[in-house]
N, C-alpha and C positions, 0 to 999 in steps of 0.2 A: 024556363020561366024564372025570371028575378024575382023576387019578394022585394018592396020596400019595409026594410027596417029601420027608418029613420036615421042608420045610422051613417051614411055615407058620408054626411057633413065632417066626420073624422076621419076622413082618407084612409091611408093606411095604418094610421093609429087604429080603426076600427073595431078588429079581432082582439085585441087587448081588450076592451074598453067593453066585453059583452059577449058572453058565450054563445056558440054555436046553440043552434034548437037540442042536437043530438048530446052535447054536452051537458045543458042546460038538463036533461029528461035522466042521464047517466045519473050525473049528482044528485037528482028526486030520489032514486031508485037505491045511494050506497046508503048502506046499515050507517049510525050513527049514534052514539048514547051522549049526549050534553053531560051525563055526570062522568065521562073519564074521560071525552078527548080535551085538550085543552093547548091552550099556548105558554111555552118556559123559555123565561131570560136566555140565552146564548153569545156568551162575548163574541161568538164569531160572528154570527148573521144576524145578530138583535133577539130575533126573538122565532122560535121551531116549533115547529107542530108534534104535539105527543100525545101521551095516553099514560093517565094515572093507572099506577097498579097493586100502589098499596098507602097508605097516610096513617107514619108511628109515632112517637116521641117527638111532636112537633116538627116534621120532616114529611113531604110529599113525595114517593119514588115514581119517578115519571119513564118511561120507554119513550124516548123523541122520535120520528121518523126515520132516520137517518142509523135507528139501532142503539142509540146509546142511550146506556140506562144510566140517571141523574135524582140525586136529593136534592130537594130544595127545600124552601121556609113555604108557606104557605099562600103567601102576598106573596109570591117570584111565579105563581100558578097563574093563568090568566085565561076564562070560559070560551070557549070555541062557539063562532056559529056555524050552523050547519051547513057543509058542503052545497048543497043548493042556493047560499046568498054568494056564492064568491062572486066576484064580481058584479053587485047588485048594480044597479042604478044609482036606487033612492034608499041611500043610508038610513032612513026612518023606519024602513024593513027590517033593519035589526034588530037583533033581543041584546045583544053586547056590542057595546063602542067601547073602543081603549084608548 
């Protein structure tokens, strides 16, 4: 049985453009703290998802995804929303725009 989801109007862009229900309920479900995950500068790919681990001497040390631990200025930290808007629709759901 099909479900309309509205979204067929974007063919195979679709899947992009709107998580699965199961994925959708995954991301409800991951642990999440707003005060350490965060987004930091990356010359390579703009900008990587990490997790504050300590803030000293005007310096944020960040763990990125990817494993590498990095200092930054404080402005170069940028507030994560949580795993459950990836992919929102309606940008107005957000608590952070960048």
């Amino acid at each position: 049985m099909s479900r309309d989801t509205g979204m067929e109007i974007f063919g195979e862009a679709a899947p992009y453009l709107r998580k699965s229900e199961k994925e959708r309920i995954e991301a409800q479900n991951q642990p999440f703290d707003a005060k350490t995950y965060c987004f930091v500068a990356d010359p390579e790919v703009e900008y990587t998802r990490g997790r504050i681990k300590a803030a000293q001497d005007g310096k944020i040390t960040v763990e990125t995804e990817d494993g590498r631990t990095v200092a930054v200025k404080p402005d170069d930290v940028y507030a994560m929303n949580p795993p459950k808007f990836d992919r929102v629709e309606d940008v107005a759901m957000l608590t952070h725009l960048h």
